[in-house]
DRENTORKOL-3810 file (N, C-alpha, C; in nm, 4 decimals):
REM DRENTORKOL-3810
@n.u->0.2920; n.v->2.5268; n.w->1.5372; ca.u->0.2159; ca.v->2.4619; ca.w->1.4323; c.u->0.0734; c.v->2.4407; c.w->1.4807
@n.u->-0.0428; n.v->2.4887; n.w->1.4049; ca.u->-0.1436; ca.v->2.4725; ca.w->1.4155; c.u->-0.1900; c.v->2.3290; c.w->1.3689
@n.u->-0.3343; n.v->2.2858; n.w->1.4693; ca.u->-0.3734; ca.v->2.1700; ca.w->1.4075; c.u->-0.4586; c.v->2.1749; c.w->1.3213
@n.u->-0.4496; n.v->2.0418; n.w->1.2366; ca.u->-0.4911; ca.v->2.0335; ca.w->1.1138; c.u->-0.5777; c.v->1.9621; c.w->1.1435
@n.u->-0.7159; n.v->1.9626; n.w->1.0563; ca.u->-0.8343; ca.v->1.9291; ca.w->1.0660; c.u->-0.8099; c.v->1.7858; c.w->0.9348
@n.u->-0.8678; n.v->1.6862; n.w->0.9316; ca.u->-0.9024; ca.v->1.5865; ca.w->0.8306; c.u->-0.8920; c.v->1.6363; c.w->0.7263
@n.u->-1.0339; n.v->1.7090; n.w->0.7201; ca.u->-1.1102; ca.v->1.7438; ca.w->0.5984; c.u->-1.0323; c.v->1.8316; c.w->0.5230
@n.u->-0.9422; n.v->1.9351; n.w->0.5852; ca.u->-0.8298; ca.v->2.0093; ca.w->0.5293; c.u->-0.7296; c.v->1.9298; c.w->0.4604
@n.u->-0.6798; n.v->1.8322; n.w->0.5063; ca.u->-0.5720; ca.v->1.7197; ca.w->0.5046; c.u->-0.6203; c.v->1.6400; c.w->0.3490
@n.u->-0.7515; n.v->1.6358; n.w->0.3934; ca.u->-0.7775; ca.v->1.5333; ca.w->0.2563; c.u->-0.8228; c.v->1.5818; c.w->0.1421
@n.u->-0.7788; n.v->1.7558; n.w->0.1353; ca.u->-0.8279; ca.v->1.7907; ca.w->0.0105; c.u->-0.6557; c.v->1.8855; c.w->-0.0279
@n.u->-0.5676; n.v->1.8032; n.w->0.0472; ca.u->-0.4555; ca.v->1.8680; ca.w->-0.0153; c.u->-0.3485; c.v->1.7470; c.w->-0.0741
@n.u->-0.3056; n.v->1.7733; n.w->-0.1850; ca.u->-0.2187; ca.v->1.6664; ca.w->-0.2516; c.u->-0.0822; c.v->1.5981; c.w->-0.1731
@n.u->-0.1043; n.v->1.4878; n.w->-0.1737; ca.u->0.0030; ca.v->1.3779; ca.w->-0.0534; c.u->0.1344; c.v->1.4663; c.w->-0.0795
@n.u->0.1713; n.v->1.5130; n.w->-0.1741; ca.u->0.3052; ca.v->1.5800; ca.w->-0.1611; c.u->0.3021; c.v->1.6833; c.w->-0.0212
@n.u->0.1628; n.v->1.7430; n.w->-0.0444; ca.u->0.2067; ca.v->1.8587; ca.w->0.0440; c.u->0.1584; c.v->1.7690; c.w->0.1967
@n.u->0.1107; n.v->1.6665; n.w->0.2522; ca.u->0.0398; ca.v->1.6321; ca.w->0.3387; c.u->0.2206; c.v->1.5374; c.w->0.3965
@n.u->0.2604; n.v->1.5076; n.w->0.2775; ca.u->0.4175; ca.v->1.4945; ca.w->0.3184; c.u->0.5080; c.v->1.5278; c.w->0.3616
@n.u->0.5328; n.v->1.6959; n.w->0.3017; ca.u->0.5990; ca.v->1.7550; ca.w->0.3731; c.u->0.5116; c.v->1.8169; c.w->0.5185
@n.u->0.3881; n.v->1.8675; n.w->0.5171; ca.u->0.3893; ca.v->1.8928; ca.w->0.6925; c.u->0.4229; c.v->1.7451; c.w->0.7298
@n.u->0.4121; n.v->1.6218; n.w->0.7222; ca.u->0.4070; ca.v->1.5521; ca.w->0.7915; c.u->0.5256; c.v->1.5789; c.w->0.8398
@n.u->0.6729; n.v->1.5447; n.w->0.7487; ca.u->0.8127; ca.v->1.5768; ca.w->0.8110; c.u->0.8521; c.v->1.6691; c.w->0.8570
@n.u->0.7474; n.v->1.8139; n.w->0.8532; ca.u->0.7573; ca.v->1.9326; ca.w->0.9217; c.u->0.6852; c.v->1.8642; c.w->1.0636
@n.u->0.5971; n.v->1.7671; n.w->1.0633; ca.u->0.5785; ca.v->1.7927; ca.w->1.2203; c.u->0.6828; c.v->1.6485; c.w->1.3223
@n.u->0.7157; n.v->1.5613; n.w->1.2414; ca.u->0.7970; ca.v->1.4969; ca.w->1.2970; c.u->0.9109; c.v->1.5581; c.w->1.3485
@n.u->0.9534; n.v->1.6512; n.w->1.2139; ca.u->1.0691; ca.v->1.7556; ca.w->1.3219; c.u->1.0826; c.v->1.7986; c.w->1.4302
@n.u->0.9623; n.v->1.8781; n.w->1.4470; ca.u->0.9120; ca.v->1.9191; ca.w->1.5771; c.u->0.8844; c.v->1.8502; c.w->1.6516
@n.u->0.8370; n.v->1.6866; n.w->1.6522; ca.u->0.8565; ca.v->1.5948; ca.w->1.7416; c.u->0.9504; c.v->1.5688; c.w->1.7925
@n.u->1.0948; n.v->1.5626; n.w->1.7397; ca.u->1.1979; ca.v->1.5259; ca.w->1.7250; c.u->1.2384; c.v->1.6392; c.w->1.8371
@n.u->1.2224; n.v->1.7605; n.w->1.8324; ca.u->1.2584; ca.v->1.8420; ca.w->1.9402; c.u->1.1836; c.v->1.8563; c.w->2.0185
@n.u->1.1030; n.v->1.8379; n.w->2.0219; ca.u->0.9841; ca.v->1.8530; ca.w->2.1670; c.u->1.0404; c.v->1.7291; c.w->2.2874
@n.u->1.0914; n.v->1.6015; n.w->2.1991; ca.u->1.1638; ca.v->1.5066; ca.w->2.2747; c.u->1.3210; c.v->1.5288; c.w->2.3454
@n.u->1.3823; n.v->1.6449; n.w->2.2484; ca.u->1.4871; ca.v->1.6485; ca.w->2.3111; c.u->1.4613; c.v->1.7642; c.w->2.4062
@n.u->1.3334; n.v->1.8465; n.w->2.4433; ca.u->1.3258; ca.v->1.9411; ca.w->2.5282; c.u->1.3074; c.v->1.8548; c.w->2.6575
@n.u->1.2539; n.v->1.7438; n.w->2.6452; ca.u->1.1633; ca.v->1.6827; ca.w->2.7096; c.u->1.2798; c.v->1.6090; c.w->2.8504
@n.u->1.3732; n.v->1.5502; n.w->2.7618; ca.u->1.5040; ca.v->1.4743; ca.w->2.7970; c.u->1.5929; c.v->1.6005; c.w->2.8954
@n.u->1.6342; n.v->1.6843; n.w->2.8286; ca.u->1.7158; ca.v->1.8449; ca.w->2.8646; c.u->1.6302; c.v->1.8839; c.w->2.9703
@n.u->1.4879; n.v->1.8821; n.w->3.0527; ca.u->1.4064; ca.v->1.9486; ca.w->3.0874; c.u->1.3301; c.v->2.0836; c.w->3.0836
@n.u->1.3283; n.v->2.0848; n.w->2.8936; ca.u->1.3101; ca.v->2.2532; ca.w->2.8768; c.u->1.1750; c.v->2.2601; c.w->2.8542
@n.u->1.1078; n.v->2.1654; n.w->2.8511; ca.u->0.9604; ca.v->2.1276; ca.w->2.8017; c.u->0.8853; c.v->2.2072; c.w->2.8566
@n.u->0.7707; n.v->2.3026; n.w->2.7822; ca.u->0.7169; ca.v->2.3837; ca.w->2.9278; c.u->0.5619; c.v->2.3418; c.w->2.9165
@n.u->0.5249; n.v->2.3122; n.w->2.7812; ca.u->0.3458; ca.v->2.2690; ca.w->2.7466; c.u->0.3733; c.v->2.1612; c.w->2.6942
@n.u->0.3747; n.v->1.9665; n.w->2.7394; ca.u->0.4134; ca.v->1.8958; ca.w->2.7678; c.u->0.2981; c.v->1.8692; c.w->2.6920
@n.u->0.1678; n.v->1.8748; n.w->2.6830; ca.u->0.0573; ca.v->1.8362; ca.w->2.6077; c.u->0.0691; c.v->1.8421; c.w->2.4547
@n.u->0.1879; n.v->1.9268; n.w->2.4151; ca.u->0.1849; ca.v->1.9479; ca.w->2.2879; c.u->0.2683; c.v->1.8013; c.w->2.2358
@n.u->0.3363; n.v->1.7406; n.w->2.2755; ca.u->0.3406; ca.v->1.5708; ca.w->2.2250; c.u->0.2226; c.v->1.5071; c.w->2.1987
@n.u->0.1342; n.v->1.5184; n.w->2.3012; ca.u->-0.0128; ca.v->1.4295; ca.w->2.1966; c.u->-0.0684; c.v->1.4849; c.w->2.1054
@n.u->-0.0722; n.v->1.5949; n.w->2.1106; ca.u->-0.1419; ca.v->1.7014; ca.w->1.9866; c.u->-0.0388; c.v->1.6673; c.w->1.8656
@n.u->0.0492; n.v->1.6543; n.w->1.8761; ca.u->0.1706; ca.v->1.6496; ca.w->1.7597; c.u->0.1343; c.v->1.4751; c.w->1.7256
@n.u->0.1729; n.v->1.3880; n.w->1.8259; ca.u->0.1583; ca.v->1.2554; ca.w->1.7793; c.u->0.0260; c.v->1.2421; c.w->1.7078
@n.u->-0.0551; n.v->1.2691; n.w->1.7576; ca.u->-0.1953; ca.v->1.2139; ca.w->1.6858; c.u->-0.2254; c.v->1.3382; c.w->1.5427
@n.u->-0.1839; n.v->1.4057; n.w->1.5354; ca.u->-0.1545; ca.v->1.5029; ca.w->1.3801; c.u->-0.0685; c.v->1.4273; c.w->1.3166
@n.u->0.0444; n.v->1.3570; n.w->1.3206; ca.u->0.1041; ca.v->1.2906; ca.w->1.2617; c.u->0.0389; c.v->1.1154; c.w->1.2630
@n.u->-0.0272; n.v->1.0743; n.w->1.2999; ca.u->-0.0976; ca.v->1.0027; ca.w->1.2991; c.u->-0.2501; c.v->0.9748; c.w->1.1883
@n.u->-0.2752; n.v->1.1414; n.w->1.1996; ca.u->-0.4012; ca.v->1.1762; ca.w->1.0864; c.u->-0.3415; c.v->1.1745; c.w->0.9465
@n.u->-0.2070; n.v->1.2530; n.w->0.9468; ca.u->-0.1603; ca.v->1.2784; ca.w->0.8482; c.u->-0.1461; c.v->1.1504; c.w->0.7912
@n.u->-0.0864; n.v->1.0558; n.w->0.8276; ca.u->-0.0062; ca.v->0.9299; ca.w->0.7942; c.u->-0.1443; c.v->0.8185; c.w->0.7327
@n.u->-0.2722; n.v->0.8076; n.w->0.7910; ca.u->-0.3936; ca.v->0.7567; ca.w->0.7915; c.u->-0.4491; c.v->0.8391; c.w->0.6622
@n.u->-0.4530; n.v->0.9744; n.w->0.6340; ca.u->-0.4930; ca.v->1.0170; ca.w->0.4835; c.u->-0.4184; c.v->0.9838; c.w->0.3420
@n.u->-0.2543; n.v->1.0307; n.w->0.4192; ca.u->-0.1872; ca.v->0.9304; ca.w->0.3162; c.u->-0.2291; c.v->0.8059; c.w->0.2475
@n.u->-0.2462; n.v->0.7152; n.w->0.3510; ca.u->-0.2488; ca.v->0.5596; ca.w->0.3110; c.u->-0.4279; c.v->0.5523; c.w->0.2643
@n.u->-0.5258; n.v->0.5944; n.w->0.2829; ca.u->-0.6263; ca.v->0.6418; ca.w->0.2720; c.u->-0.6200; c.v->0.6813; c.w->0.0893
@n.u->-0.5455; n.v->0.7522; n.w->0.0336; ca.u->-0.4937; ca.v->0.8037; ca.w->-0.0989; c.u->-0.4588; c.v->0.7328; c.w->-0.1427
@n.u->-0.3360; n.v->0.6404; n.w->-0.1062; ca.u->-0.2560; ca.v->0.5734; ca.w->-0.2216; c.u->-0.3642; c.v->0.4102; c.w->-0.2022
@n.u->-0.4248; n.v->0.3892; n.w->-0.0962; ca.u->-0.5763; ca.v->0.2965; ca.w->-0.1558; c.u->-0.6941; c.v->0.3068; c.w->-0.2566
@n.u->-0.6836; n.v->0.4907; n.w->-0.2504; ca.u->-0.8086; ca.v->0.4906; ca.w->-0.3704; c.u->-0.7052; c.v->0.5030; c.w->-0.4476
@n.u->-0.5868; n.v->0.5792; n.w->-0.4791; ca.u->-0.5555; ca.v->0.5228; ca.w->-0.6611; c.u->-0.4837; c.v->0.3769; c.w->-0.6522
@n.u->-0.4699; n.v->0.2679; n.w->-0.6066; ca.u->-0.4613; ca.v->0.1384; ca.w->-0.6482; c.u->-0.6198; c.v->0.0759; c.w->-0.6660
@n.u->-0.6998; n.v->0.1340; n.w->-0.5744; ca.u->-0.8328; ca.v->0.0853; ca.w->-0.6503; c.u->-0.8625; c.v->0.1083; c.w->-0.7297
@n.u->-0.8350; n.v->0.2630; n.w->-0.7784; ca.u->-0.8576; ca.v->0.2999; ca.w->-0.9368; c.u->-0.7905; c.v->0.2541; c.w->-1.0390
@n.u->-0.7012; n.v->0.2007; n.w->-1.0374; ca.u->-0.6290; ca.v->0.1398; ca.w->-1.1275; c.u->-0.6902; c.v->-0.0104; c.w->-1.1347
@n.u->-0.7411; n.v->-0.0789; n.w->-1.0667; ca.u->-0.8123; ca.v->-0.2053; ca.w->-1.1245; c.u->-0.8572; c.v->-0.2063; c.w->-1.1742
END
């Protein structure tokens, strides 16, 4: 999985910024069990993954603030 830039992120609709998100938690999810097993071989790719899921999660909430502001 390539990383995703912001500006990419925030011009695509939360549905789809949803599913990569649970597409990259997946892959979190196994990068941890490589990690545990000792199959891990580029060990850097956990921060690259955490903080993409981190951006992702921050545009989300970023979205559902401007439409509750828009709705006032």
């Amino acid at each position: 999985m390539k990383s995703t830039k912001t500006s990419d992120l925030r011009n695509l609709k939360s549905g789809e910024i949803e599913s990569k998100l649970s597409d990259a938690r997946e892959e979190l999810m196994k990068l941890r069990f490589q990690v545990v097993t000792g199959q891990l071989t580029d060990s850097s790719r956990l921060r690259v993954l955490r903080r993409e899921i981190a951006r992702m999660q921050t545009v989300l909430r970023e979205q559902a603030a401007a439409e509750t502001e828009g709705e006032s």
